[in-house]
C-alpha positions as CSV (number, residue, x, y, z in Angstrom):
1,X,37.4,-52.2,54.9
2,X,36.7,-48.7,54.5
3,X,35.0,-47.3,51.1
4,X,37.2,-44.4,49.9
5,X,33.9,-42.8,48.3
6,X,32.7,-42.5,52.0
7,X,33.9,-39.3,53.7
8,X,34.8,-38.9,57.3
9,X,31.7,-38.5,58.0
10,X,29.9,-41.2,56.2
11,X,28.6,-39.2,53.1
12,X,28.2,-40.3,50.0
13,X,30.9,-39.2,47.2
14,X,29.9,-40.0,43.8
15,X,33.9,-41.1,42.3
16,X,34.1,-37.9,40.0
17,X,30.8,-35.6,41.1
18,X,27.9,-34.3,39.7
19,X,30.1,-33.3,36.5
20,X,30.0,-36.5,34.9
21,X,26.5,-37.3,35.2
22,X,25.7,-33.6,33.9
23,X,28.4,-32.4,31.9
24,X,28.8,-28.3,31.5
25,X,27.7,-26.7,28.5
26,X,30.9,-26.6,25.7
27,X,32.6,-23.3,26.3
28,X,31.5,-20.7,23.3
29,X,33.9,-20.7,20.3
30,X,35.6,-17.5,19.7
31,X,35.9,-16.6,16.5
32,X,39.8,-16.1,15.9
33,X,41.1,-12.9,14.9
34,X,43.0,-12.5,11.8
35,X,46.5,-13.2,11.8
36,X,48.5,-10.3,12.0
37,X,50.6,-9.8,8.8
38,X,54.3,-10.3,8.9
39,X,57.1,-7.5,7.1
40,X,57.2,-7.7,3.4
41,X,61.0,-9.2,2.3
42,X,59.8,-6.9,-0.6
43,X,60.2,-9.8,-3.7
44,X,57.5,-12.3,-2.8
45,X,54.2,-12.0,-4.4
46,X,51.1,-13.7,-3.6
47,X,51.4,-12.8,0.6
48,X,49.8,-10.6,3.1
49,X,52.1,-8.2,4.9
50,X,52.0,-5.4,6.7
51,X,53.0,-2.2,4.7
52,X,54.3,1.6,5.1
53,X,50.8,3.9,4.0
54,X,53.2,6.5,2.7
55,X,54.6,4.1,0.2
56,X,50.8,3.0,-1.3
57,X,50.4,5.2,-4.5
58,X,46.9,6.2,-5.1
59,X,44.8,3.8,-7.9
60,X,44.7,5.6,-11.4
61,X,42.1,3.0,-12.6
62,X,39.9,3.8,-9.4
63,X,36.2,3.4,-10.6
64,X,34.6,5.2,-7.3
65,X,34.2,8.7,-7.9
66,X,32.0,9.3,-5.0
67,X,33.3,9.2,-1.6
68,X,30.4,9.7,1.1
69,X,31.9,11.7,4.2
70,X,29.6,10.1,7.0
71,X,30.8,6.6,5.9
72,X,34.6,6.9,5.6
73,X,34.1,8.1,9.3
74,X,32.1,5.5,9.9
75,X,35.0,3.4,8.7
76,X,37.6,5.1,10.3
77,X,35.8,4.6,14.2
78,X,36.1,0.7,13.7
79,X,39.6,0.9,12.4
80,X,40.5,2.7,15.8
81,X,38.4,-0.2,17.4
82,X,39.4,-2.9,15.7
83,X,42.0,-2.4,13.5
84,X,41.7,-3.0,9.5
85,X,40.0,-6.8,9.5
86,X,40.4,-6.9,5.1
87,X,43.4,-6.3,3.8
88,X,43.8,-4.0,0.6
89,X,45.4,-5.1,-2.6
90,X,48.7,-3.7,-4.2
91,X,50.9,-4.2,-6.4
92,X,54.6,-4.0,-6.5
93,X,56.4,-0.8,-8.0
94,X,59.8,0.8,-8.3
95,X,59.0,2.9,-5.2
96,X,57.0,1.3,-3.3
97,X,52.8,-0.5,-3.9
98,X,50.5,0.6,-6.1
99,X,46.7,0.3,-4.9
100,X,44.8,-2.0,-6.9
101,X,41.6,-2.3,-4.8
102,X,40.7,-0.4,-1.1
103,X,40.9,3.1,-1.5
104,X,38.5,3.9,1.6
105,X,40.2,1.5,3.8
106,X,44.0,3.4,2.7
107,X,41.9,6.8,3.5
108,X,40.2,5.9,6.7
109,X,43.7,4.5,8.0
110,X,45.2,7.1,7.2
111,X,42.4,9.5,9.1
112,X,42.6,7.2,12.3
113,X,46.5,8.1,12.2
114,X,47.4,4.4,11.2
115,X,51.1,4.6,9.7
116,X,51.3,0.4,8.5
117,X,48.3,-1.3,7.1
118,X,48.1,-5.3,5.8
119,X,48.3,-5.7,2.0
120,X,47.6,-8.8,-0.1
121,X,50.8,-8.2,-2.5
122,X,50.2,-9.7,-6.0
123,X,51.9,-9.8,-8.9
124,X,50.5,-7.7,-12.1
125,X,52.6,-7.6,-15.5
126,X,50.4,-5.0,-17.5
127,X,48.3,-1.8,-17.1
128,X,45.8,-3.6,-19.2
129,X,45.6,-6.4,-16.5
130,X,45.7,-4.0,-13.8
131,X,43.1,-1.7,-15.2
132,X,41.1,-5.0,-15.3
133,X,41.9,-6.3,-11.9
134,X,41.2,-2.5,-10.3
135,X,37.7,-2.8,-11.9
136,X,36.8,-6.3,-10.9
137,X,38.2,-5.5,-7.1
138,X,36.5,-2.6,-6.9
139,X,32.5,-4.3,-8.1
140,X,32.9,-7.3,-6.1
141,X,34.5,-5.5,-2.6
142,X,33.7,-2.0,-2.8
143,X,29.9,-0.2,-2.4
144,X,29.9,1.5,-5.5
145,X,27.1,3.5,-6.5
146,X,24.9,2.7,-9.5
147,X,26.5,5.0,-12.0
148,X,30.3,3.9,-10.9
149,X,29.5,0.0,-11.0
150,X,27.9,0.9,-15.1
151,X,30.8,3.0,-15.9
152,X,33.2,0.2,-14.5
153,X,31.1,-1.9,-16.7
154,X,31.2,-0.1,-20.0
155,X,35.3,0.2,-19.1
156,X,35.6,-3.4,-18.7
157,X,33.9,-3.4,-22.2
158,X,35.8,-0.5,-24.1
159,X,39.3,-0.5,-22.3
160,X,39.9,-4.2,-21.6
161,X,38.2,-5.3,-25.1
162,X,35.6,-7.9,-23.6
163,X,32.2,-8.7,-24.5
164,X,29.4,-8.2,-21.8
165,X,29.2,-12.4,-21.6
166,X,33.0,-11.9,-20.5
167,X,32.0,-8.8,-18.0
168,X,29.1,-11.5,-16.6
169,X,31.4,-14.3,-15.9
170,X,34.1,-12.4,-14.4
171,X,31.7,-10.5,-11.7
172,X,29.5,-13.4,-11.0
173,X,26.5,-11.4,-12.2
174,X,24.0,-12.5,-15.3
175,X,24.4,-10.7,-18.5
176,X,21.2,-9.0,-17.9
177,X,21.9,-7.3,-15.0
178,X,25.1,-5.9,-17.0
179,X,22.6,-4.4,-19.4
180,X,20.9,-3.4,-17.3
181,X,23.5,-1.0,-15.4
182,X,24.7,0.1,-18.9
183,X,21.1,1.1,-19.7
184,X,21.5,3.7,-17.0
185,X,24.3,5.5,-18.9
186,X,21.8,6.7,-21.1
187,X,20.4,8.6,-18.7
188,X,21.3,12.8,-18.8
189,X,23.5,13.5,-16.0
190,X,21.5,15.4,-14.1
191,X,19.8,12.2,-13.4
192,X,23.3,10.0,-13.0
193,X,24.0,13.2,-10.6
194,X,21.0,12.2,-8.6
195,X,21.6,8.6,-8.7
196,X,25.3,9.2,-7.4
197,X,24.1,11.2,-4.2
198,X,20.9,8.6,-3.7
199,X,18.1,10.8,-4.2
200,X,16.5,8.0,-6.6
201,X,17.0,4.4,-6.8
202,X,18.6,2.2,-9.3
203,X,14.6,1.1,-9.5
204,X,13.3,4.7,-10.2
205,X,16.9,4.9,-12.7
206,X,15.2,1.9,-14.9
207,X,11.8,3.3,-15.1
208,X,13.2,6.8,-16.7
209,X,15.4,5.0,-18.6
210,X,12.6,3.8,-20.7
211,X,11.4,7.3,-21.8
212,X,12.2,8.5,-24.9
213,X,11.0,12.2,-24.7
214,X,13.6,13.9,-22.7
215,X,11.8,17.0,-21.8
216,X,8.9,14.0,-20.3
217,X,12.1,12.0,-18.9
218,X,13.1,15.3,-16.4
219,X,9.7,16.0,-15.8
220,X,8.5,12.8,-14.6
221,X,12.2,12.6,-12.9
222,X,11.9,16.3,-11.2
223,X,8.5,14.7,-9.8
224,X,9.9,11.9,-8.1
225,X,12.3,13.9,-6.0
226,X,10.0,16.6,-5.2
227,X,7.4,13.8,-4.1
228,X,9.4,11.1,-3.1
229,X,7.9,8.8,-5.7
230,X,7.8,5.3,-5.0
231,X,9.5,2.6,-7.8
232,X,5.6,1.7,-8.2
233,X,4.5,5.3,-8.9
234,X,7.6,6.0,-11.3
235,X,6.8,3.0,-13.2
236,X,3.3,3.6,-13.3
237,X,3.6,7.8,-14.7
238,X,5.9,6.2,-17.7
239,X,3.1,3.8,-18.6
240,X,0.8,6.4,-18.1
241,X,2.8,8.5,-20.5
242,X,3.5,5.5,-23.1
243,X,-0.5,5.1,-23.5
244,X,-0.8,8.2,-23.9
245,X,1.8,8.6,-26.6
246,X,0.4,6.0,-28.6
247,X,-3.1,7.1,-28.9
248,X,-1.9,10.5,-30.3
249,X,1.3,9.7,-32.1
250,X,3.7,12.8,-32.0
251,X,6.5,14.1,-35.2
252,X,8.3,10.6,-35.5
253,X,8.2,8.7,-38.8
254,X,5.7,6.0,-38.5
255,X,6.1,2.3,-38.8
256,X,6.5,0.3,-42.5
257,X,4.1,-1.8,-42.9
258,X,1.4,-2.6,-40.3
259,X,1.9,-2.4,-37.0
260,X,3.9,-5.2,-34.5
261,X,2.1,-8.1,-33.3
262,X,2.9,-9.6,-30.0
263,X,5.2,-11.9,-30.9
264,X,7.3,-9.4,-32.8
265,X,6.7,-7.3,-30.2
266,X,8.3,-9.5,-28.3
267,X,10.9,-10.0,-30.3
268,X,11.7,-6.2,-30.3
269,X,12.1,-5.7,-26.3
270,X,14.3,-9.1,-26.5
271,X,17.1,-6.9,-28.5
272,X,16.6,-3.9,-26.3
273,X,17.0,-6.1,-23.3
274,X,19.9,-8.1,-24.4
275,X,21.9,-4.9,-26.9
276,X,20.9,-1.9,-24.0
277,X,19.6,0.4,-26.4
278,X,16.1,1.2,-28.5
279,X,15.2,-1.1,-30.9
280,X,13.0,-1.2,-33.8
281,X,11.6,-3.7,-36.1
282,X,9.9,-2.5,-39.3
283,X,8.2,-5.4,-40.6
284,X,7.1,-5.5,-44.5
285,X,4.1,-7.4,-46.3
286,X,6.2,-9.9,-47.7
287,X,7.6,-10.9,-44.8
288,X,10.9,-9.3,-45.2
289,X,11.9,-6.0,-42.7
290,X,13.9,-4.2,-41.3
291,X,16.1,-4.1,-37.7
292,X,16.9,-0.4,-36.4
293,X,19.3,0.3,-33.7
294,X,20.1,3.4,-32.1
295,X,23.1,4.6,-31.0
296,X,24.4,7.6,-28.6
297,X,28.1,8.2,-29.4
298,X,31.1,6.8,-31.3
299,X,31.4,4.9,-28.5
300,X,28.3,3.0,-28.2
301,X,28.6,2.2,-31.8
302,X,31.9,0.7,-30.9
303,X,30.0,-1.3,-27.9
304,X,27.4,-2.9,-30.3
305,X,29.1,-3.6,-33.0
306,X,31.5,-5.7,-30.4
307,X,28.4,-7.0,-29.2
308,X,27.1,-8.1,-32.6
309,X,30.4,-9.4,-33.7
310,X,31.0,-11.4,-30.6
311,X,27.6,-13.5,-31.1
């Protein structure tokens, strides 16, 4: 009886080869494209679907002001490559979408000569809601700058009534990173200007920030651009200049009563940490004292006194 794993000529054939002793590597998984987006029937909300550019009106709550050249084209080169991956987010409106987050993507599209682009349709009953949906789109999608992600802040504060706890929770960020962007508001513009184009860093922001002497603030800034200052070296001229301002006090009305301890002062940069402005406890001998805060405008009286209330 012949062995059917003999050939012909007498060689050995294993029953199903070399394969199933040694099995071949699993073939690499390809990541799966997006699915492409189907028409809009124009009354469902909650979908993705392709839609006409022309009929996306511009975003009236858009919080970038800044729109850096090099990277819309940037963007625009892997559109033509690859298409737009995200889509944007609209809303519906008698004529057509309103953009609600995805400005750059709409302007890149339009640059690479794309007529249809996917939209995530959703449904939005109020320009108070909108105005609030615009800004939270735009901080947790978009690169804003420093200065656009605090003013987007301080609009989520002023124009959409919530407190800065409420701000936190609905970016994902803590409260003292909200502060701390709103600190940066104080700044003179020429600074925010300079922050805006990324001469200086959000780091170098914080350390002028803290100056109180503005003439000191633009000369200690002017020095980090024309240098290149480090964070480090920024931080370390405003110390510099804080020593020096204590040891030979200038025109401002001195303290009541004697001066701070730690744990007061303590106390005091607690409240400028956690209210975003200057603070200043004026402590008495009998233990009583007084709580100064300053303020910059009628609105940031508005934004602590919402603070304060909301505690």
């Amino acid at each position: 009886m012949t062995d059917d794993r003999h050939t012909p000529k007498g060689r050995l054939v294993l029953g199903r080869g070399l394969e199933s002793l040694i099995p071949r590597p699993p073939a690499p998984v390809r990541e799966a494209p997006p699915p492409a987006a189907g028409q809009d029937d124009g009354v469902t909300n909650e979908i993705i679907a392709s839609v006409d550019l022309d009929q996306i009106q511009t975003n009236p709550y858009q919080p970038r002001a800044d729109f850096d050249a090099v990277a819309l084209d940037e963007l625009k080169r892997s559109i033509l490559e690859k298409g737009v991956i995200q889509p944007v987010t609209v809303r519906r409106t008698a004529g057509g979408y309103q953009l609600i987050s995805g400005e750059r993507r709409v302007r890149a599209a339009r640059e690479a000569g794309l007529t249809r682009i996917p939209a995530y349709i959703i449904r939005v009953d109020s320009d108070r809601e909108m105005l609030e949906l615009a800004l939270i789109e735009n901080l947790q999608r978009e690169h804003l700058n420093p200065i656009e992600i605090a003013i987007s802040y301080r609009r989520l504060l002023e124009e959409c009534d919530l407190t800065q706890e409420q701000v936190s929770e609905r970016i994902g960020k803590d409260r003292s990173t909200v502060t701390n962007f709103l600190r940066l508001l104080r700044l003179p513009e020429p600074i925010q200007a300079s922050v805006r184009r990324g001469e200086v860093t959000t780091g170098h922001a914080r350390a002028l920030v803290g100056i109180e002497d503005s003439d000191l603030q633009m000369r200690i800034f002017r020095k980090t651009v024309a240098k290149g200052l480090s964070v480090r070296e920024v931080e370390r001229l405003v110390r510099d200049a804080g020593k020096r301002s204590t040891a030979t006090p200038g025109p401002a009305a001195p303290r009541t009563g004697a001066p701070l301890d730690s744990a007061l002062a303590s106390v005091e940069e607690r409240l400028r940490q956690a209210l975003g402005t200057k603070v200043t406890l004026r402590p008495s001998h009998d233990g009583r004292g007084e709580i100064v805060l300053e303020y910059y405008s009628a609105d940031d009286l508005e934004r602590l006194i919402e603070l304060i209330a909301n505690r």
